[in-house]
ZAKE-569021 format. One line per field, with one value per residue (C-alpha): residue in one letter; y, z, x. Coordinates in nm, 4 decimals. Each point is the difference from the previous one (the first is absolute). Example, Ala and Ser with C-alpha at 12.3 -4.5 7.8 and 13.67 -1.06 7.14 Angstrom:
residues 2
pavex: (A;S)
v: (-0.4500;0.3440)
w: (0.7800;-0.0660)
u: (1.2300;0.1370)
This chain:
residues 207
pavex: (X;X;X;X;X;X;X;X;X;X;X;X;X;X;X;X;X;X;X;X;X;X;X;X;X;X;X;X;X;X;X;X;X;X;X;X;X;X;X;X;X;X;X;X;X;X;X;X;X;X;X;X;X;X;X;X;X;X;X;X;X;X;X;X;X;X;X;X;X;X;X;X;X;X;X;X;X;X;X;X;X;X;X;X;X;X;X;X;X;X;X;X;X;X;X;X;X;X;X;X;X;X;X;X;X;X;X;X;X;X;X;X;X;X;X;X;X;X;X;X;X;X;X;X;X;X;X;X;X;X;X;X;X;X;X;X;X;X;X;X;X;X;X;X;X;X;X;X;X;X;X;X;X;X;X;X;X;X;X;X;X;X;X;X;X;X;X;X;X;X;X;X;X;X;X;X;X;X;X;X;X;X;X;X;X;X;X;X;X;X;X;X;X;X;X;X;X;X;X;X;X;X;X;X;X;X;X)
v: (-0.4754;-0.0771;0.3810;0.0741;-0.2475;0.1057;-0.0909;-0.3121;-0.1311;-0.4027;-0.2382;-0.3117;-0.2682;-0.2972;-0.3028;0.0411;0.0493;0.1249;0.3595;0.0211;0.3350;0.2911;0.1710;-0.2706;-0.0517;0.2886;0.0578;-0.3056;0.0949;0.2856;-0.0712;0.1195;-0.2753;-0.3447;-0.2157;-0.3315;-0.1815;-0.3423;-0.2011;0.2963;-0.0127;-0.2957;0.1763;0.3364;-0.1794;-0.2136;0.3629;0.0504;0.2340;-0.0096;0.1402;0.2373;-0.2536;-0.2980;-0.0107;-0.2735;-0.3147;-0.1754;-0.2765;0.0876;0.0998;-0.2722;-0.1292;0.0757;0.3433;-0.0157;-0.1040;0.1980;0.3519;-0.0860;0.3113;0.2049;-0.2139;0.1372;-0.2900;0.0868;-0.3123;0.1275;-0.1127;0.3189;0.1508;-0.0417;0.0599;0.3139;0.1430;-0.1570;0.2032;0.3672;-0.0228;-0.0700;0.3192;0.2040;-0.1354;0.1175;0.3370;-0.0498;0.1281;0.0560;-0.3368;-0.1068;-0.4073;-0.1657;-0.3987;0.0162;-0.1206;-0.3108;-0.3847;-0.0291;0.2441;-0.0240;0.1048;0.2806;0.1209;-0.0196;0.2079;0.2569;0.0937;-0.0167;0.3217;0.1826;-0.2465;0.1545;0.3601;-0.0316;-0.1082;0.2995;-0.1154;0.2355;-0.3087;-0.0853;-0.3465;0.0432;-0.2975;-0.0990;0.2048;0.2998;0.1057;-0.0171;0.3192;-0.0211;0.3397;0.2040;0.3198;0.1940;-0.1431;0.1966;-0.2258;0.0924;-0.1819;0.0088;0.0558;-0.3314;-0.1794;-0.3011;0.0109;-0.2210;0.0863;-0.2546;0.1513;-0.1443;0.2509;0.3038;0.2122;0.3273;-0.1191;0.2615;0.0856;0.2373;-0.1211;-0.2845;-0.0980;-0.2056;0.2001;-0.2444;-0.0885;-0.1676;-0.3491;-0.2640;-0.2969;0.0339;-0.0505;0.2962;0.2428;-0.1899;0.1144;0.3809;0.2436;0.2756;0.3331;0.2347;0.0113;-0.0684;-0.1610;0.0543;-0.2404;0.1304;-0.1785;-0.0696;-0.2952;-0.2688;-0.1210;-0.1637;0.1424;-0.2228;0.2283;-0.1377;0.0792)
w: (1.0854;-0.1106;0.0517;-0.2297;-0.2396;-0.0738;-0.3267;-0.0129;-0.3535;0.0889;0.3072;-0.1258;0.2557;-0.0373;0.0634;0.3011;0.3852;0.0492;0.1488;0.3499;0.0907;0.0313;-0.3042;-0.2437;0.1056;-0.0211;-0.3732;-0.0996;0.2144;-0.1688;-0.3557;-0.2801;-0.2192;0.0968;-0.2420;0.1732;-0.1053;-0.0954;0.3390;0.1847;-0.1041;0.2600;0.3056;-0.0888;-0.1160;0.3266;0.2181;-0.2007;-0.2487;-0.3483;-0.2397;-0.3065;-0.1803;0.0073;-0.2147;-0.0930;-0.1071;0.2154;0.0994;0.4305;0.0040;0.1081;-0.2036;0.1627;-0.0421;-0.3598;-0.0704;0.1693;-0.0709;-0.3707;-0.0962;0.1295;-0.0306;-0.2552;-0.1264;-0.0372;-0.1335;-0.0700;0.2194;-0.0416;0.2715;0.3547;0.1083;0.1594;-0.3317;-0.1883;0.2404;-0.0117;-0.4142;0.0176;0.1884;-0.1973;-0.3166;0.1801;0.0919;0.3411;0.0982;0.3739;0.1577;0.3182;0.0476;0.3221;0.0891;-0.2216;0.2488;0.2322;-0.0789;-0.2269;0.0247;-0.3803;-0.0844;0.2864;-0.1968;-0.3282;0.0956;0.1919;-0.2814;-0.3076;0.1570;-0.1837;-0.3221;0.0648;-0.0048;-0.2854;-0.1524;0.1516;0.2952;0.3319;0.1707;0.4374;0.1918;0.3121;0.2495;0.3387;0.1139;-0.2850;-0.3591;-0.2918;-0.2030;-0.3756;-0.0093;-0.2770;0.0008;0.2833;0.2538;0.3148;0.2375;0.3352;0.3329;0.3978;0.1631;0.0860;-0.2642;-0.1771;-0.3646;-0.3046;-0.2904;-0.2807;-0.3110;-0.3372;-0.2750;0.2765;-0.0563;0.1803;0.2877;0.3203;0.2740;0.2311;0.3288;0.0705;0.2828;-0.2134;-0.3720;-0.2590;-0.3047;-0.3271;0.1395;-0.1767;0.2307;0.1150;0.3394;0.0037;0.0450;0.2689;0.3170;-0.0235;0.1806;-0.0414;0.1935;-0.0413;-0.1641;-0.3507;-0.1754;-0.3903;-0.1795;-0.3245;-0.2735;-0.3526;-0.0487;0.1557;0.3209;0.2665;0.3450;0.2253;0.3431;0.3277;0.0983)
u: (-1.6251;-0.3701;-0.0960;0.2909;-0.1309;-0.3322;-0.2441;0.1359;-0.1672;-0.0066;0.1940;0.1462;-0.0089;0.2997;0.0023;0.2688;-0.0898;-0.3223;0.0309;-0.0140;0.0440;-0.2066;0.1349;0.0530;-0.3915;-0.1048;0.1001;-0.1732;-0.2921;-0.0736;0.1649;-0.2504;0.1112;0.1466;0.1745;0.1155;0.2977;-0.1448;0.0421;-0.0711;-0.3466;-0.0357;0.0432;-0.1211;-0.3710;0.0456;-0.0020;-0.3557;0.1004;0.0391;0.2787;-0.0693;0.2377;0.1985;0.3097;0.2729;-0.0011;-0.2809;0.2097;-0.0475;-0.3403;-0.2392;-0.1806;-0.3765;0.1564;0.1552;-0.3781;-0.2116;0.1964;0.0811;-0.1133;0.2516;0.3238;0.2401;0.1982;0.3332;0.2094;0.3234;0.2984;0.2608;-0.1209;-0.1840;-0.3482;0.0758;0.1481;-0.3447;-0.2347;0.2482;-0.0254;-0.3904;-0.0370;0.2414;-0.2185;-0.3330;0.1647;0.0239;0.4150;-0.0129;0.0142;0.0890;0.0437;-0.0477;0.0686;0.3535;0.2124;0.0117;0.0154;0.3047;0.2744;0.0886;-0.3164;-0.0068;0.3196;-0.1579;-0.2775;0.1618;0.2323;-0.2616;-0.1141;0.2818;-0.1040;-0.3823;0.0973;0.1789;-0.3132;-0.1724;-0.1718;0.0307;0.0157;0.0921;-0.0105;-0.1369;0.1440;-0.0959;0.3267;0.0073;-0.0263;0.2644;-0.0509;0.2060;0.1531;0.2245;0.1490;-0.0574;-0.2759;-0.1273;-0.1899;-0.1781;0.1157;0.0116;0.3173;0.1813;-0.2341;0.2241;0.0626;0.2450;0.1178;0.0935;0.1793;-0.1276;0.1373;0.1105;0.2577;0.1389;-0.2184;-0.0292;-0.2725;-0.1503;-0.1387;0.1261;0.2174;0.2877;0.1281;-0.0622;0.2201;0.0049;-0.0651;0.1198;-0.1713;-0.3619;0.1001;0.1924;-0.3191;-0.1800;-0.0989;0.0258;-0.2202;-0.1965;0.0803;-0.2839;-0.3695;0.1825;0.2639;0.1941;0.1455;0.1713;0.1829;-0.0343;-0.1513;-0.2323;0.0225;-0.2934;-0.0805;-0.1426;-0.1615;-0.0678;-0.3706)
């Protein structure tokens, strides 16, 4: 999914687990911009390196850090939306639309939730936008989408807007699903998949 993903513009890192797995690492690693979502900051200065930016409301950063990397905190004071949503509109503002976020999930399940579906919210915006997990990445996706795979790989689909929904290459026909459980757990048949509908809907993939 990274090769398929290339010229990524900036990696936001959340303030959720920090990433674990190879691939989730290994966008951060070589991210050409890093914007950390306040707390975040802590642990990703802690592993020696230093973001590009630090965006939200600077309440979780500590404070030897909130002083020493002034320069590059964005203040962001406003309570409508989260951190995550704070660091996606600075990039879209500096031009920077193909993002992938790492570190969204993890800790609290509400806010695991929260982030997962703001991807559709981010698209909207403009953003060509994927959250890489420790287990996968959640791709927003409209219209048609074509997506590379392995045969047997594990994929979910979770309707937001989708209607007329079908698929090629994939071991279970999919529907217009009216519960996001419905479109767990399907699998991939050959080197590709197609999901069609009109509409918005997220796939998460298996690595």
């Amino acid at each position: 999914m990274i090769k398929n993903f290339k010229n990524i513009d900036a990696v936001i890192l959340a303030n959720g687990e920090y990433p674990t797995a190879e691939t989730p690492k290994t966008v951060l690693a070589n991210a050409p911009y890093v914007v950390c979502c306040d707390g975040a900051a802590n642990r990703y200065i802690e592993t020696g390196r230093v973001p590009d930016a630090i965006v939200g409301d600077g309440d979780s950063l500590k404070e030897e850090f909130r002083q020493q990397y002034a320069s590059i905190i964005h203040h962001v004071n406003e309570q409508e939306s989260n951190d995550q949503t704070k660091a996606v509109r600075f990039l879209l503002a500096q031009g920077k639309h193909r993002i992938a976020i790492v570190g969204a999930t993890g800790k609290r399940e509400d806010h695991t939730l929260g982030n997962i579906s703001l991807l559709i919210e981010y698209a909207r915006m403009g953003a060509e936008v994927r959250t890489f997990t420790d287990y996968g990445v959640f791709i927003p996706c409209k219209g048609k989408c074509t997506m590379p795979s392995t045969p047997g790989q594990q994929i979910s689909i979770f309707s937001f807007t989708a209607k007329g929904s079908s698929s090629k290459g994939l071991k279970y026909p999919i529907f217009d699903f009216t519960n996001w459980w419905q479109g767990t757990l399907n699998e991939c048949m050959g080197n590709e998949f197609t999901i069609d509908a009109e509409g918005e809907y997220l796939l998460f993939i298996n690595y």
